[in-house]
ROMI-516436 format. One record per residue (C-alpha): x, z, y. Coordinates in steps of 0.2 Angstrom, whole numbers, always signed. Each point is the difference from the previous one (the first is absolute). Layout:
BEGIN
px;pz;py
X;Z;Y
...
END
This chain:
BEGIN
px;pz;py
+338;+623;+179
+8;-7;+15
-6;-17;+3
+13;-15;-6
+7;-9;+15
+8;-17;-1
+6;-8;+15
-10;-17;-3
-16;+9;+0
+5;+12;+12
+9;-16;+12
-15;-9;-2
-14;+15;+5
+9;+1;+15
+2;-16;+7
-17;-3;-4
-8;+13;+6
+7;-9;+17
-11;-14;-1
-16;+1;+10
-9;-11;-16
+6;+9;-15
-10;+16;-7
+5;+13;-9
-13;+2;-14
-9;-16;+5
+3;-13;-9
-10;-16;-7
-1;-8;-20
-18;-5;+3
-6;-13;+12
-18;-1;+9
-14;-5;-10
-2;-17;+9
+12;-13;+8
+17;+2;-8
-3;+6;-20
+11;+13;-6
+14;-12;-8
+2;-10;+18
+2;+16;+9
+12;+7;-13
+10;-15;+1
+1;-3;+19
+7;+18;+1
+12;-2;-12
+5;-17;+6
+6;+9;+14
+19;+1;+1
+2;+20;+4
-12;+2;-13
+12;-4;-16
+16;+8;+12
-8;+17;+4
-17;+4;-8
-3;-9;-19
+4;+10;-14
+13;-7;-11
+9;+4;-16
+15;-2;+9
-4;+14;+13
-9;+10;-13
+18;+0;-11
+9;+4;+16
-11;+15;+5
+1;+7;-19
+18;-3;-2
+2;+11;+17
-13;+12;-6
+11;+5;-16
+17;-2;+9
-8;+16;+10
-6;+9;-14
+16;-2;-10
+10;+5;+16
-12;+17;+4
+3;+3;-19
+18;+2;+3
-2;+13;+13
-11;+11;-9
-19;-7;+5
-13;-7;-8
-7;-13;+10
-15;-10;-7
-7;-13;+13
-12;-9;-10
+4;-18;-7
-3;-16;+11
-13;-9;-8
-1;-18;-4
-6;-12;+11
-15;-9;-4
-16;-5;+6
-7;+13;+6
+15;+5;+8
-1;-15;+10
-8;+5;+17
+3;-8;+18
+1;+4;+16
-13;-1;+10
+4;-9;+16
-15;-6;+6
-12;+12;-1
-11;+4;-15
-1;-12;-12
-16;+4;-12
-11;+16;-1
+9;+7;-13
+17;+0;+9
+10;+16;-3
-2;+8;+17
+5;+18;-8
+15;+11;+6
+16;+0;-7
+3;+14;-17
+6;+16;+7
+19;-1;-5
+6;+18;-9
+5;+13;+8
+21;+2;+2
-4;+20;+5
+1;+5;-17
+17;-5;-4
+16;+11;+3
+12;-4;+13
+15;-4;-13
-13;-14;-10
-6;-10;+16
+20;+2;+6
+4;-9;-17
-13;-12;+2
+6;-7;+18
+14;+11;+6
+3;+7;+15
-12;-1;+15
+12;-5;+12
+9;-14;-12
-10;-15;+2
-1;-19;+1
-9;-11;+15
-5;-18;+4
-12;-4;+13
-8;-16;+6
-8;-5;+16
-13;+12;-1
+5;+15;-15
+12;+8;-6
+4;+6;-17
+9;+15;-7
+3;+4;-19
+10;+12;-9
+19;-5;+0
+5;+12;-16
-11;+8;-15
-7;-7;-15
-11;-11;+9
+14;-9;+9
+10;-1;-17
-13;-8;-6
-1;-11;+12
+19;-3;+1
-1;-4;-15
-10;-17;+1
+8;-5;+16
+15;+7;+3
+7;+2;+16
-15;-11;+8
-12;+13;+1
-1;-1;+19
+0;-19;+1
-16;+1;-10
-9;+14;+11
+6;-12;+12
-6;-18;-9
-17;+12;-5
-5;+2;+18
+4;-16;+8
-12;-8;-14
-14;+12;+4
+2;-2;+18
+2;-19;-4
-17;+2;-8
-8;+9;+14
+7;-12;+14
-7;-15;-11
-18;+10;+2
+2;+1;+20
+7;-21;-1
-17;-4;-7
-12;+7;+13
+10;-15;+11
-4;-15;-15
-15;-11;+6
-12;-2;-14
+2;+19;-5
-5;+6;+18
-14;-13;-6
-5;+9;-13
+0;+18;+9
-10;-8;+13
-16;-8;-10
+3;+17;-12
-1;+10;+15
-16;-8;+8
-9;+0;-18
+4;+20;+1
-7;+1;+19
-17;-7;-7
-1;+13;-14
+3;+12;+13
+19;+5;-2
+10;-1;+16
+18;-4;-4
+12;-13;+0
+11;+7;-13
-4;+2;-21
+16;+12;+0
-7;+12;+14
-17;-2;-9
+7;+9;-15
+7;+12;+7
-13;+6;+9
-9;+1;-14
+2;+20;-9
+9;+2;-17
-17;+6;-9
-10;-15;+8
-13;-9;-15
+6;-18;+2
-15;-5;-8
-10;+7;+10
+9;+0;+18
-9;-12;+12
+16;-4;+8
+10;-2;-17
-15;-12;-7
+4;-10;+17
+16;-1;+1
+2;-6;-19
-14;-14;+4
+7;-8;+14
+15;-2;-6
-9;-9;-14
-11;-8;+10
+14;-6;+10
+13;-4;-13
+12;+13;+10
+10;+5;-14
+5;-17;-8
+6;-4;+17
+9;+17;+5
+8;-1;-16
+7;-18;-1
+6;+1;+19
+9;+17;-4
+9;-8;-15
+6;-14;+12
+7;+14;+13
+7;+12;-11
+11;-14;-8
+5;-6;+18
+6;+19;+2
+10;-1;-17
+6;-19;+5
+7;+8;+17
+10;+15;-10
+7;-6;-14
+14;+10;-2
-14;+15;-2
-9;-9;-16
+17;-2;-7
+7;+17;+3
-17;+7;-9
+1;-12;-15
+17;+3;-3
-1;+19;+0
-16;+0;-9
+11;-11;-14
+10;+14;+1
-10;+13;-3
-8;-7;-15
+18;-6;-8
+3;+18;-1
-16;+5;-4
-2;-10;-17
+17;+9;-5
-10;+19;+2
-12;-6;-6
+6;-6;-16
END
């Protein structure tokens, strides 16, 4: 079964995957086991203006992804495939993980590698060609640092046409400046006073454990994919100082503050995304039923 490909996902993998502080298969829905409880650090993150804009899940985005999902199988019907992507789950609360843009959170933060998608291999030439068309037919936006291409004909790209028209483009294009607008935001912090605050005393409390670095982030991802939070020295570290030093509260509440200045500079971005995710879901409802 050829994985399903919709282009908010897929838009939002890969601006993403830009950012130096977001993980593919890390994320964080616990919080350490002192300092901050679990509620405060669930708020904080989802306090945080990008958070509700590119990462919550959302009946809206699940009826969106679902409509788009059965737009593509009806379309691949009518030229003689069956195509059974899976259907998009609801959200819910355990659905409801975060980035991790500050390092490691608890003990128990998901530091496992990504699902191995399914393999295209197996499908004929004339199914994948239905699905997205023509190799050389595509669709591009790029920002400051990425550029995205998607398929500009196929069942996929009806699908898509379907909920937005003739602005597919514009919202590759909206996608990316918001995920770059994310990861610029990240960079803006390491310049705010009382977060580099925060890195200093978290930084000094790790030097005393014996953990050389100035950086959670780097921390992390030095650490290997099968490492035993629980029982990694460094990992037991990290999570304590940061406790110790009340570093997430105030990385947190400081990011909020810069990632709205970001939005406050571009409006026009925010209300291009709202208006096409309006959009989508308008026409969502109606195939949905």
């Amino acid at each position: 079964m050829v994985t399903r490909k919709i282009a908010v996902i897929a838009t939002a993998v890969a601006v993403i995957a830009c950012a130096a502080w977001v993980f593919v298969g890390r994320s964080g829905p616990s919080a350490p086991a002192a300092g901050p409880s679990e509620p405060d650090i669930a708020r904080l993150s989802a306090d945080l203006p990008f958070y509700a804009l590119l990462h919550a899940p959302s009946e809206r985005q699940w009826r969106i992804a679902e409509a788009e999902r059965r737009l593509a199988v009806t379309c691949m019907a009518a030229h003689g495939h069956r195509y059974t992507p899976a259907a998009i789950p609801r959200p819910s609360a355990a659905t409801a993980d975060h980035p991790l843009p500050f390092g490691l959170e608890s003990l128990t933060s998901n530091t496992a590698g990504p699902a191995p998608a399914a393999s295209e291999q197996q499908e004929s030439k004339a199914f994948l060609a239905a699905l997205y068309g023509p190799a050389d037919r595509r669709i591009s936006a790029k920002g400051k640092t990425i550029k995205v291409t998607w398929p500009a004909t196929g069942c996929q790209a009806e699908a898509e046409k379907r909920l937005l028209g003739s602005e597919r483009a514009r919202w590759l294009q909206v996608s990316i400046e918001l995920g770059e607008g994310e990861q610029q935001a990240r960079k803006n912090l390491d310049k705010d006073p009382d977060f580099r605050a925060a890195d200093a005393r978290w930084a000094l409390c790790a030097l005393a454990a014996g953990v050389e670095t100035d950086d959670p982030v780097h921390l992390l991802n030095s650490l290997p994919r099968d490492t035993n939070l629980a029982t990694s020295p460094v990992a037991k570290a990290d999570v304590r100082c940061k406790s110790d030093t009340d570093y997430l509260r105030t990385a947190y509440t400081r990011l909020a503050v810069v990632q709205q200045a970001w939005l406050d500079a571009h409006p026009a971005v925010l209300t291009t995304w709202r208006s096409l995710m309006k959009r989508q879901d308008s026409v969502a409802r109606g195939v949905l039923g």
